[in-house]
Every structure is written in C-alpha cells, then in structure tokens.
C-alpha positions in Angstrom: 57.0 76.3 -22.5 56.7 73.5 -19.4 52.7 75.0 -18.8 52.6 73.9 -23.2 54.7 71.0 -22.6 51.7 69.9 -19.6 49.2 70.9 -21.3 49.6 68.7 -24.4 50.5 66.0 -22.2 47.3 66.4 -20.5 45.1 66.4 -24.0 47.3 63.0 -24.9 46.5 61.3 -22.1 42.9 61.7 -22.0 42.7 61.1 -25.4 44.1 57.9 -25.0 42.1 57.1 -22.1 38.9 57.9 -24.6 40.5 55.8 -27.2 40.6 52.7 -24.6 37.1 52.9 -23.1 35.4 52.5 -26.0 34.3 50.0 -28.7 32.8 50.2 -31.7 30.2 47.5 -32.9 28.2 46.8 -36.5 24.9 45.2 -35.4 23.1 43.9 -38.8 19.7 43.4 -39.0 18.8 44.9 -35.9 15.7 47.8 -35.9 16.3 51.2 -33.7 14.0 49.2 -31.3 15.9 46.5 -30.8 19.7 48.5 -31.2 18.0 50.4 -28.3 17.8 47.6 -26.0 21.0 46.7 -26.6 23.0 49.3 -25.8 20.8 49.8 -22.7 21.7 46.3 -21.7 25.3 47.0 -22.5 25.5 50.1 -20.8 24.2 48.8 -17.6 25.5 45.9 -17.4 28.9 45.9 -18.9 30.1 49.6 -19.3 28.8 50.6 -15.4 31.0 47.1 -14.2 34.1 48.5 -17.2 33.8 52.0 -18.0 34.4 50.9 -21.9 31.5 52.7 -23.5 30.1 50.9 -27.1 29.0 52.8 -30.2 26.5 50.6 -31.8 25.9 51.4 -35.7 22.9 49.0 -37.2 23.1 47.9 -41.1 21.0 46.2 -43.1 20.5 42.6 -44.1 20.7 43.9 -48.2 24.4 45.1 -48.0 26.0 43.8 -44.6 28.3 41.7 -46.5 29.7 44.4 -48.8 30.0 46.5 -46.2 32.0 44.2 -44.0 34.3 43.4 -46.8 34.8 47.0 -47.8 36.0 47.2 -44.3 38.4 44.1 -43.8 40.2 45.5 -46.8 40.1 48.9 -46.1 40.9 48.3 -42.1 38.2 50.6 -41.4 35.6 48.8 -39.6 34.1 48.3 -36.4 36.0 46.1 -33.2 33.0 43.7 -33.1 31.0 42.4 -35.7 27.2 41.4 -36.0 26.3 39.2 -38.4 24.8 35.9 -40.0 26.9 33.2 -38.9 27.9 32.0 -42.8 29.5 35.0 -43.6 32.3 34.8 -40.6 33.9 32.5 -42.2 34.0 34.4 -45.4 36.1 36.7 -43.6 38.1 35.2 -41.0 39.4 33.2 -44.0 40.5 36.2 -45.8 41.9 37.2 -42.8 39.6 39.8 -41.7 38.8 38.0 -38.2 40.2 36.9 -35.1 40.2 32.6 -34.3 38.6 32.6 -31.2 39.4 29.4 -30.4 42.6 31.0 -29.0 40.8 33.4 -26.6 40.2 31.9 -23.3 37.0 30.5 -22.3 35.8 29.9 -26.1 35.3 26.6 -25.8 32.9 26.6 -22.8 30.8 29.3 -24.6 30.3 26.5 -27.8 29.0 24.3 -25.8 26.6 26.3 -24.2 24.7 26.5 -27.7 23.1 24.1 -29.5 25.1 21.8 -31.3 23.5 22.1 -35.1 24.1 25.3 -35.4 28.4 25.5 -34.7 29.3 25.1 -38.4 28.4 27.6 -39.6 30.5 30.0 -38.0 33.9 28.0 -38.4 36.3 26.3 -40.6 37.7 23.6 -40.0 39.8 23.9 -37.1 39.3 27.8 -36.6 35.9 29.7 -35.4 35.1 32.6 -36.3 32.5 33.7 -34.1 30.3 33.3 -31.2 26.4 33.0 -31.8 23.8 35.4 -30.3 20.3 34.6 -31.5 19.0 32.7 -34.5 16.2 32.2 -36.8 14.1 28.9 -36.8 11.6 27.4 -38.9 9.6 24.4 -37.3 5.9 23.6 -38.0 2.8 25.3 -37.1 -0.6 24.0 -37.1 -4.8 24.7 -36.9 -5.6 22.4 -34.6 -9.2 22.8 -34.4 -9.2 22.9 -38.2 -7.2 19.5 -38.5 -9.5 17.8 -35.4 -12.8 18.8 -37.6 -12.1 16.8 -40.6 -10.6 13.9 -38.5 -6.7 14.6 -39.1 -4.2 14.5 -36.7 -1.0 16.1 -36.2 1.5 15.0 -39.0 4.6 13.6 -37.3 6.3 12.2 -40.5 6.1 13.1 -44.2 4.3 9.8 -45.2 1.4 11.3 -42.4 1.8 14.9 -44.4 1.6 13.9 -47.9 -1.2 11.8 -46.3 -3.2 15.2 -45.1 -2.6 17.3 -48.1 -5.2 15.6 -50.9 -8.0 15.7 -47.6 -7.4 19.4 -47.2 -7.5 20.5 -50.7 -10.5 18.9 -51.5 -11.9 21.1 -48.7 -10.8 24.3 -50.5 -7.3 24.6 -48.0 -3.7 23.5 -48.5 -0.7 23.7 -47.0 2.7 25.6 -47.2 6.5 25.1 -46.8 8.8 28.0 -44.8 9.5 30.0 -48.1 7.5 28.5 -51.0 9.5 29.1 -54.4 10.1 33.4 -54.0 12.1 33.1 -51.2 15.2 31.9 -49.7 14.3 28.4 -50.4 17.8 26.8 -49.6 16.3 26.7 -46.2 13.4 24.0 -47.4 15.1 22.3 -49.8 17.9 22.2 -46.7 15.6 20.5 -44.8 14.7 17.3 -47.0 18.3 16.7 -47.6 19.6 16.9 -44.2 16.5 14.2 -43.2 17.5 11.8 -45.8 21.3 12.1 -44.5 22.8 14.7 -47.2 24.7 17.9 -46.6 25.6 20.5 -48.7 29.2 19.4 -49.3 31.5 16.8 -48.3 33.6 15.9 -44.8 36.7 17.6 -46.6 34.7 20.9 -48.0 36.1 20.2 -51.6 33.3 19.3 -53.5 29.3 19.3 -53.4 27.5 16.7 -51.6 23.8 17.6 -53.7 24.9 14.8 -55.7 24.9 11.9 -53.5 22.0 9.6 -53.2 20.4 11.2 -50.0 21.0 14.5 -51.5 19.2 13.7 -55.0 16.6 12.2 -53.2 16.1 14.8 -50.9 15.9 17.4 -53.8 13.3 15.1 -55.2 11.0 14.7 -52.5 11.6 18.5 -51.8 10.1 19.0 -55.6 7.4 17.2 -55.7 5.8 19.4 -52.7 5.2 21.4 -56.0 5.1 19.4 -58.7 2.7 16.6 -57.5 0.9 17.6 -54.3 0.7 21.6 -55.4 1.8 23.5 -51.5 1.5 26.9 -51.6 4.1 28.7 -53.9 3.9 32.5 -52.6 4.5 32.6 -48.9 5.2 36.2 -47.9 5.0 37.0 -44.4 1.7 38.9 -44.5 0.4 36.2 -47.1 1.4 33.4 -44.2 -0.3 35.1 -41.2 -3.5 36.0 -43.3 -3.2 32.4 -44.6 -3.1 30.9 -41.0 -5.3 33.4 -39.8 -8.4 32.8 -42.4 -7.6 28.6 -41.9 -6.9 29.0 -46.0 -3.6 27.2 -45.4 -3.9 25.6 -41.7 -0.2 23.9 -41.8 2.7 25.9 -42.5 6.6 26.5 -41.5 7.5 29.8 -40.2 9.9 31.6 -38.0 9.7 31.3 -34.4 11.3 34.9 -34.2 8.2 37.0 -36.2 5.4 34.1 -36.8 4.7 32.9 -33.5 4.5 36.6 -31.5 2.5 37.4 -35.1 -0.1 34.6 -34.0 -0.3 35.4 -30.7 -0.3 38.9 -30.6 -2.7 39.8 -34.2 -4.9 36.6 -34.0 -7.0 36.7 -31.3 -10.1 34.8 -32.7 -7.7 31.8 -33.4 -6.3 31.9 -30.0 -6.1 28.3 -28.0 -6.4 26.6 -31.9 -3.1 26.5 -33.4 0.1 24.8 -32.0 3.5 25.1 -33.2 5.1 22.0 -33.5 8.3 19.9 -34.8 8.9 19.3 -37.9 8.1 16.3 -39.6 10.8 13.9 -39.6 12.4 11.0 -41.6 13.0 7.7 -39.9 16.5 6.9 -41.4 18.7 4.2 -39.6 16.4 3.3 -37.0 15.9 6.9 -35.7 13.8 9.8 -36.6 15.4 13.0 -38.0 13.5 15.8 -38.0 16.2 18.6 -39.1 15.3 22.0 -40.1 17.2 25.4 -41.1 18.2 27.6 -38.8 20.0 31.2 -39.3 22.0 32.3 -35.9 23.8 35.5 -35.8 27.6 35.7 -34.3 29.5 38.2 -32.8 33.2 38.4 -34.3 35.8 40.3 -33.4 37.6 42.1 -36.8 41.1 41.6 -37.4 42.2 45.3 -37.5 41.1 46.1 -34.6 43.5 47.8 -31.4 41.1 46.7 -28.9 40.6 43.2 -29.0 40.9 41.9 -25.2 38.4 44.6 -24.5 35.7 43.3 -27.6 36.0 39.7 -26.3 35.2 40.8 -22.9 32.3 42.1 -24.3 31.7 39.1 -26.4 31.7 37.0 -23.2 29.2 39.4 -21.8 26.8 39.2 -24.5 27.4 35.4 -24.5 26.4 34.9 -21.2 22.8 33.1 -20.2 21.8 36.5 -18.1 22.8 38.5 -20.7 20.7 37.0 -23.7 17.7 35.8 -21.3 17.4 39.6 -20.5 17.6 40.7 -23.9 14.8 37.9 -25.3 12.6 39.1 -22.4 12.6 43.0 -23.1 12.6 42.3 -26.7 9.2 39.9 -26.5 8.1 42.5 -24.0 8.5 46.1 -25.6 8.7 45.0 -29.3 5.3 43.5 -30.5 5.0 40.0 -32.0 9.3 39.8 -32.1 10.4 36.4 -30.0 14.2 36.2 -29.7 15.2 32.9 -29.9 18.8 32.8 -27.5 21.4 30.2 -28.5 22.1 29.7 -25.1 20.6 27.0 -23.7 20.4 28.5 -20.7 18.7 31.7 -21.4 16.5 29.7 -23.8 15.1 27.6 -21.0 14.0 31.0 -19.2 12.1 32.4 -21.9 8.8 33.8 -21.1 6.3 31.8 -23.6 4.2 29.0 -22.1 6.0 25.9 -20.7 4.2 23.6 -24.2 5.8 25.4 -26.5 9.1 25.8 -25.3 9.4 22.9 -25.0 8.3 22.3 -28.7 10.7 24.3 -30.0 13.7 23.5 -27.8 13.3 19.9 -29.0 13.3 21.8 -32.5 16.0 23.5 -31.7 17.9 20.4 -30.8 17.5 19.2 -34.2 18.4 22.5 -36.2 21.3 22.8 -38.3 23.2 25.5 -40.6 24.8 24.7 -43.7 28.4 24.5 -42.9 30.5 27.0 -44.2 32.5 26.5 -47.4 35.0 28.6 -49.9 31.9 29.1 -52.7 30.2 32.5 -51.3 26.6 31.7 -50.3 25.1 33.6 -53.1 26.8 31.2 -55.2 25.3 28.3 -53.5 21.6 29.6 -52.5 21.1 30.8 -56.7 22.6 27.4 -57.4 19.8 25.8 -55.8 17.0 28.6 -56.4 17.8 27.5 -60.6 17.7 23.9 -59.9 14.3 24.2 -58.2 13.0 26.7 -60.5 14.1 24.6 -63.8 12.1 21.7 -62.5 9.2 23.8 -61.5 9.3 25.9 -65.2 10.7 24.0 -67.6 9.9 20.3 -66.7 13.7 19.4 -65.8 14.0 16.0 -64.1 15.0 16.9 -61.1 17.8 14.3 -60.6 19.5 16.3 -63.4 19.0 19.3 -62.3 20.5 18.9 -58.7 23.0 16.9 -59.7 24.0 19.7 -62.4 23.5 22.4 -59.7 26.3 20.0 -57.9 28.8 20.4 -60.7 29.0 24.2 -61.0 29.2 24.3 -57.4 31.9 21.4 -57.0 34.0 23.6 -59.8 33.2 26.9 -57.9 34.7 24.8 -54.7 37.8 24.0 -56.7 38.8 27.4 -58.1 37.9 28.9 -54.3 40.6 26.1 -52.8 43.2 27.5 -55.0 42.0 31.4 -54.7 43.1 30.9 -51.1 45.7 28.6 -50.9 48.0 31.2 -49.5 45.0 32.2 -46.7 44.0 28.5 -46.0 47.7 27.2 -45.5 48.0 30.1 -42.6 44.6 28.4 -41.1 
C-alpha cells in the first residue's frame, strides 16, 4: 500500500512539474520556416535560462479570429496569443485577455515601439497586447526610369498627381498599396490620416469618416481612380512584375515581402529603384506623411494557469536582442522576407543598407493603426471597401458615399456600446 501510496505521489509530482514548464502559444500567420526560427530562438534563449518548454501551433490569417474566439469561450486555448494587433482588443474586451498594463515592466516595453502603432492593441485605459513585428507600406520608386524623362522623386501629392499624366503618356502608370481588390482600408487610411481624420472619434462612439478631413480624404483617395486612372489590380506577383518590367515605376508595397522581393528576384534593376517615404500632406505648418501599418502582438489569454510564466516570455520576445535576432535569421534563411521589429532598438540593427533604414525608420515614425473600436473590423474594412467601390461602379459622389459608410458604422458603434456595457463597465 505505502510502495502504491509513493508511487502515485511520484507520477503527481512530475506531472505537475510537466504541467509548470511548459507553455502553449498560437502563432498566426507565421510559415513552418519562420515557426521554426522561433522556437529555436525560444529554446535557446529562454527555455535553456527557464526550463519552461513552448509548444508553438501556427494558424492561418483566414480563420485566426474564429479560432481565437472559439477558444475564449470555450477556455480551451493557448497561454499566449499571436495575432494582428486589432483583434486583441476584440477579446480582451470580452474578457478573453489579460490587461497588461498591470504586469510589471509593461509600460517600458510601449515605449520601446513606435508610437503610431500603440492603439491598436488597447482600449482606452487597458492594453491588450505587446507588439512583435508589423507590416508597412511606404513608397517605392524607378529611379533611373523617373531621372530619364526628367521627374524627380515625388515628396507631396501635388508633385504625384504632377508625375502621373507624364508617365502615362509614356505607356506607364503608377499604383497604390492594394489598388481596389484588396484590403484597401489601408490606402484609403492613408489620405484620411494626412488630412487630419481618423476612423472614429476621441470617445470611440461614433465614426469620424464624416468629418471634413475625413470626406476629403476619401475624396482625394478616389480620384486616384476616378480622374488620374492608378493601377486597379495590384496582386503581389502583378506588383513585382509591374516594378520589375518599369510598366508601373512608382508603387506602395510592404517592406516585409516587396523589398527582399526586389532585391533578391530583380537583379537587372539592381542600384535603380529606392524605397522611399510616402508622400505627405502639409497640414498646419508641418508635413504628414502617414501610412498603414499592421503589427502583430503577443497577448496573454485569460484562461490560462500559467500567466507569470507567459509574460516572462512576453518580455523575452519583447526584448531588442530577442527580435534583432529573429529579423536577422529570418532575412537570412527565408528568401525575400524582411522582418520589420517594433522595437526600435532591434530595428536600428537590422541588416539592410544604412539608406534605407533609414528611409523606412523615418516611415516608420510616421505609421499608424486604426485604433481599436466595439464595431469588428470586418464591419468597418467592407464599410469602406462599398463606399469606394459604389463610387468607382456606380458613379456615387463620393461625399455621399463616405459619409453614408459613416452612418452604418456610427449605428454599428452604438448597438456595440450597449452589447457590452456589462464588459466595458468592468474595463
């Protein structure tokens, strides 16, 4: 019986021990080559200095958010959570994730990153996450096609209006990040935020597409197609070939897969292009050259029993060595992939000539992310994906159309306020 009684006591206290060095962590997005860095990084640098192993699980970018919600209600998810920044908030609101403004050292990790991008991981008072990596979209140029026909480098939109009527008539044009079949809440972003909008206003109760810098952002943002004609279609293959060929020599594309793309695919064109900051908007005496940017956060999920332990690996991943070493293996064994860290820090080390870090850490500086509202972003992104496409299809004036856009999403804001009243009043 006492050889039983040890026995099981034995068997309980290792699997306890098992239960407490280990963590379990949804990485969305993420390919088998990059998941794979990771957990090497991980592994050697945090689980050799803890002994709290991780089990990383990818998903994909299609259903991340139904799976993450099927787990905050079922309590069956992961202890960490990978994900785009404006879904956090989705959750934490609901409950589903810690406030880690309340674990130590969260503040000092905020304001390591770069400042645009904090709202869109928190709420008010509350965050919800802590960024690692992000998407951004600034400019990139021929330059050895703009120098032969006598164009310089457009630094406003008056100067890139300017360009495009020279460049058509030569047979080229020129394209924005996403054209009209994409996500182009991140273009039409980008106007709005230059003349001083935002997508909602200071209190997050109603839509802000309705103001006057918001209508006339919208406006200028459609007449890129409906009087100077860009480029509608701007797949990823379309864009390189595009570049590539000289067919479009100006476009907006993603510092993450575009500009390893060029430098890695595009040989013949190397030493001719630049990538560059984004036009800007001189508003108030200063320029504003804002553009959308897409960071990723780690959050730690409500239900689970290992918390201390997931922020202690939150802080690790957060750190500058941490997220300098993963951008430099990435770029290194992942062809044409350049991880953009939203550390400051590790940004400043990454390996890509000292011009165009530069370039896009001044980009950086100036990139934003919606802030995070009640309405779920589908609502919002299809919101503005009809509003562009009524004025690009059916002739809508596009006053009317964004300030209509506006309404539906002011009432979705309202019925979301009282949907979770009884979550909000425990923020």
């Amino acid at each position: 019986m006492r050889k039983k009684t040890l026995t099981f006591l034995t068997i309980l206290l290792l699997t306890t021990i098992t239960m407490a060095a280990s963590l379990s962590m949804w990485v969305t997005g993420y390919s088998n080559e990059e998941k794979r860095i990771l957990k090497e990084i991980i592994e050697d640098g945090f689980t050799k200095n803890t002994g709290i192993e991780i089990e990383l699980e990818t998903i994909s970018w299609n259903d991340y958010e139904k799976k993450f919600i099927l787990a905050a209600v079922t309590g069956d998810g992961p202890d960490i959570a990978h994900m785009g920044a404006i879904i956090a908030p989705q959750l934490g609101v609901r409950g589903a994730l810690e406030d880690l403004t309340k674990y130590p050292g969260y503040k000092d990790l905020e304001a390591k990153t770069f400042p645009g991008l904090v709202k869109g991981w928190r709420y008010r008072t509350v965050s919800f996450g802590i960024p690692f990596g992000t998407y951004l979209y600034p400019m990139f140029v021929r330059t050895d096609i703009l120098a032969a026909n006598g164009l310089k480098i457009p630094d406003n939109w008056d100067e890139f209006r300017n360009i495009i009527p020279k460049l058509q008539a030569k047979g080229m044009n020129l394209s924005l990040a996403w054209g009209l079949s994409g996500n182009i809440y991140c273009d039409a972003s980008m106007f709005m935020w230059q003349k001083g909008a935002d997508w909602y206003n200071e209190d997050l109760t109603a839509s802000a597409w309705d103001t006057q810098e918001g209508i006339a952002g919208f406006k200028e943002y459609m007449e890129m197609y409906t009087k100077y004609k860009l480029e509608q279609e701007t797949g990823i293959s379309l864009r390189v070939t595009n570049f590539r060929t000289g067919r479009v020599p100006v476009i907006f594309g993603n510092i993450y897969s575009d500009y390893g793309i060029f430098n890695l695919t595009a040989p013949e064109i190397k030493g001719k292009w630049a990538v560059v900051v984004a036009p800007g908007t001189l508003r108030g005496g200063k320029m504003h050259r804002e553009v959308y940017a897409g960071p990723s956060t780690l959050s730690i999920m409500i239900s689970s029993k290992k918390k201390k332990e997931a922020w202690q690996l939150i802080q690790f991943l957060a750190k500058p060595e941490t997220q300098a070493r993963y951008a430099e293996r990435v770029m290194n064994e992942i062809q044409g992939i350049t991880f953009v860290p939203t550390d400051i820090t590790a940004f400043r080390s990454l390996s890509i000539p000292e011009k165009d870090r530069l370039v896009i850490e001044e980009q950086a500086k100036h990139a934003k992310t919606p802030p995070f509202s009640l309405a779920p972003r589908e609502i919002s992104y299809r919101l503005l994906d009809f509003a562009a496409h009524e004025v690009i299809q059916q002739g809508k004036d596009p006053e009317k159309a964004i300030r209509d856009a506006a309404k539906q999403m002011t009432s979705e804001l309202q019925k979301k306020n009282k949907e979770f009243k009884r979550f909000l009043d425990k923020l």
